[in-house]
N, C-alpha and C positions, 0 to 999 in steps of 0.2 A: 260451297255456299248453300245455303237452304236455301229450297224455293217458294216463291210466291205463286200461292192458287188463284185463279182468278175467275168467279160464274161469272157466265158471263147469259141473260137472258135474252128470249126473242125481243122482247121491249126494249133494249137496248141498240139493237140492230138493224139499221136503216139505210139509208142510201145516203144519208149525212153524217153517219157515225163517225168517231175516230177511230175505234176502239182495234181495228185490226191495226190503220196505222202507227196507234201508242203500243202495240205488243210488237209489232216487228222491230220499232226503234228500239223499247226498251231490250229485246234481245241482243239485237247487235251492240247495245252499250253492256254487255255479258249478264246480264240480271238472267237468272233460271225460271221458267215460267213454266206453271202446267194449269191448264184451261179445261176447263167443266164448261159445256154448252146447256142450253133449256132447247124450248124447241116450241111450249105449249101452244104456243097461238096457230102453229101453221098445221100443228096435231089437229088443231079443232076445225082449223079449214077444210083439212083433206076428208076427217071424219064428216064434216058437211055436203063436200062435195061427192062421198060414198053413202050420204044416205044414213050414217051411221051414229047411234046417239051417242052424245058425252055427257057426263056430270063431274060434280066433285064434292068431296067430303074434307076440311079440313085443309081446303088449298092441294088437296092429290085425287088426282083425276082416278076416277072410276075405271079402268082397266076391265072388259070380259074378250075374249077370245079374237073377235074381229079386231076390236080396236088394238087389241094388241099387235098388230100385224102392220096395223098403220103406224104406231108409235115406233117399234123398231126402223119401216123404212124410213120414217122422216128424220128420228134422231139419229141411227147408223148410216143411211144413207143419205138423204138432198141436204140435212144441215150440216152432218160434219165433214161431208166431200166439200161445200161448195165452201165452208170455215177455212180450211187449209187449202184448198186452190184462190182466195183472195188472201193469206198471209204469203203464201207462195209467189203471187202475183206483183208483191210489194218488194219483194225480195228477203221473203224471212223464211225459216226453214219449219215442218210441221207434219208430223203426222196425226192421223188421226185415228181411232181405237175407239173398242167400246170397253162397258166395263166389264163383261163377258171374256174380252181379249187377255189370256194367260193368267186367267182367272183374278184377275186385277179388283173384280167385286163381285161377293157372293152374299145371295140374299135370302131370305126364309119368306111365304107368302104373310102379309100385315093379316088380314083378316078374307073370309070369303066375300063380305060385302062389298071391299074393295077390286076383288078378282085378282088379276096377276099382275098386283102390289105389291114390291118388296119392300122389305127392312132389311138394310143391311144389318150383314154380322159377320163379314172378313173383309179385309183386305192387303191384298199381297201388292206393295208397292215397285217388285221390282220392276216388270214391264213398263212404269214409268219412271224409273232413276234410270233403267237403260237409255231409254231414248232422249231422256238426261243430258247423262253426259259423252254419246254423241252428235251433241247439239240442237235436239231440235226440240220444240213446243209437242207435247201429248197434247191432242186434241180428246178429250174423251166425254162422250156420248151416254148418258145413266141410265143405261139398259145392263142388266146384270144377271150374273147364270145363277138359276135357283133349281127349286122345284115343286110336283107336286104329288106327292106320297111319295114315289120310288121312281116319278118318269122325270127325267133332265127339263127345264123349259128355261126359257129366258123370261125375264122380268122387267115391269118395267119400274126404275127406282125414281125417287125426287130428286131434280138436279140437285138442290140445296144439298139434299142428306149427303149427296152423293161426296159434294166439295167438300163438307163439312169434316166425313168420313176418311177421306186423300190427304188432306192437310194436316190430319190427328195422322196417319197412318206415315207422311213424310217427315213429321217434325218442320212443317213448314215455319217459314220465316212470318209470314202476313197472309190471313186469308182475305180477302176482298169480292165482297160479293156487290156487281153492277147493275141496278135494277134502275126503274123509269122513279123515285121517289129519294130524298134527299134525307133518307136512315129511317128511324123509328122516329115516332111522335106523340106528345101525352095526347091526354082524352081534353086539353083546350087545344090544341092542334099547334103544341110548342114542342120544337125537335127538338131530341133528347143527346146533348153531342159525347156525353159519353157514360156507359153505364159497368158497371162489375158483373159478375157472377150472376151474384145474390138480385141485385136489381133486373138487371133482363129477367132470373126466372121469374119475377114478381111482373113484370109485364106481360109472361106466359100465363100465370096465372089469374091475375086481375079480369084478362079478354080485353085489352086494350088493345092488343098487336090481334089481326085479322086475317083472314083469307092467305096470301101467296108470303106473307110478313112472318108467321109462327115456323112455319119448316126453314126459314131463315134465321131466325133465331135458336131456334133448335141446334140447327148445323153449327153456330157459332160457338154452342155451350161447348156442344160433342168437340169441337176441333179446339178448344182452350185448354183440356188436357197436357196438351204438347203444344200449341201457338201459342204466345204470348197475344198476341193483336187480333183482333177479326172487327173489320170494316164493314161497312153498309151503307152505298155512297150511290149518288146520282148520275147516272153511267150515259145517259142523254146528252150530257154537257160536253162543250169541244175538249176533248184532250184532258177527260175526267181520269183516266189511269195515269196518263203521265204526272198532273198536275199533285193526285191521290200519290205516286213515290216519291215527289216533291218536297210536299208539305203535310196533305193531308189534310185538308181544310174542307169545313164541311161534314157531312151525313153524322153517321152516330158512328161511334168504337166502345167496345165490349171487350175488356178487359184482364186477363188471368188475375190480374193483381190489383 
């Protein structure tokens, strides 16, 4: 069975959430799941609490050297340890990875303004069809091995691009990205419930879609190659994943066809 990708961001993740309890059920009802985390808010916490500045350009955070240090621990290590010790918790099964892990994602630096900003340009999906198919949830983390001139470094990538990249790279079934906002919306502030190709790039284009919305959209063109489906659904709501492989009711869908 193909799997369903699922980002899942720090706005989504609260102390009310479902969202760990809708992925342990849906596992154990056999559904194949692989999980792309964010992480940005507690990124900008920690860089606060070191003193250390953040910006962003285009919805991706400005990356130079310190901060990169802080982005690694928070996304390889306090988000996706503590991600797979509450699916564990519930009784689901779940490892967690980065995208650095068995070279699962490789990146080339965006530009120097950004610092160590990647663009994806591989990826090797076995390390996550292994943990596949024995049983358990990829946790994985959009940090990714790059470099800079001829020295190895790790990078740090856009969750979005990252999902968007996995699910073009699996031949996923549905991408679904959980964000605090209920899809895309025009410029009179009417949600858009479902668009093609052609129409999302024309939202990319126009500047109607904004800030954390465009590398979302982006992700979804890149992964419609091989997905048929990519969602953009309001991950806040009780039992918005479960209710989203239900029916699907709600946010926006973007379309191959």
């Amino acid at each position: 069975m193909r799997p369903i990708v699922v980002k899942i961001g720090g706005s989504t993740l609260d102390s009310q959430d479902t969202t760990i309890e809708d992925l342990v059920q849906l596992q154990k009802e056999g559904v194949p799941l692989v999980v792309v985390h964010g992480g940005g808010q507690l990124i900008s916490d920690w860089l606060a609490r070191l003193g250390i500045s953040t910006g962003f350009v285009n919805g991706l955070r400005v990356t130079d050297a310190a901060s990169l240090k802080v982005v690694i621990a928070v996304l390889g290590g306090l988000v996706n340890k503590e991600l797979v010790l509450a699916i564990q918790a519930q009784g689901g099964k779940a490892i967690g990875i980065s995208g650095s892990d068995g070279n699962l994602l490789q990146a080339k630096v965006r530009n120097l303004d950004l610092g160590y900003v990647g663009d994806i340009i591989a990826v090797d999906p076995i390390p996550v069809k292994l943990l596949l198919k024995a049983g358990y949830i990829p946790l994985v983390a959009p940090i990714s091995r790059g470099s800079v001139g001829e020295k190895a470094t790790l990078l740090n990538v856009n969750g979005d691009a990252a999902a968007g990249e996995i699910a073009k790279a699996l031949t996923a079934r549905k991408l679904i990205f959980l964000t605090d906002v209920d899809g895309i919306y025009d410029r009179s502030g009417k949600r858009l419930p479902k668009l093609s190709i052609a129409e999302a790039k024309g939202i990319l284009a126009s500047g109607i879609a904004s800030g954390g919305m465009i590398p979302k959209i982006e992700a979804c063109l890149k992964a419609l190659a091989t997905v048929p489906l990519a969602r953009i659904i309001d991950g806040t709501k009780p039992h918005a994943l479960l209710k989203e492989m239900a029916n699907g009711e709600g946010g926006t869908s973007i379309v191959a066809r």
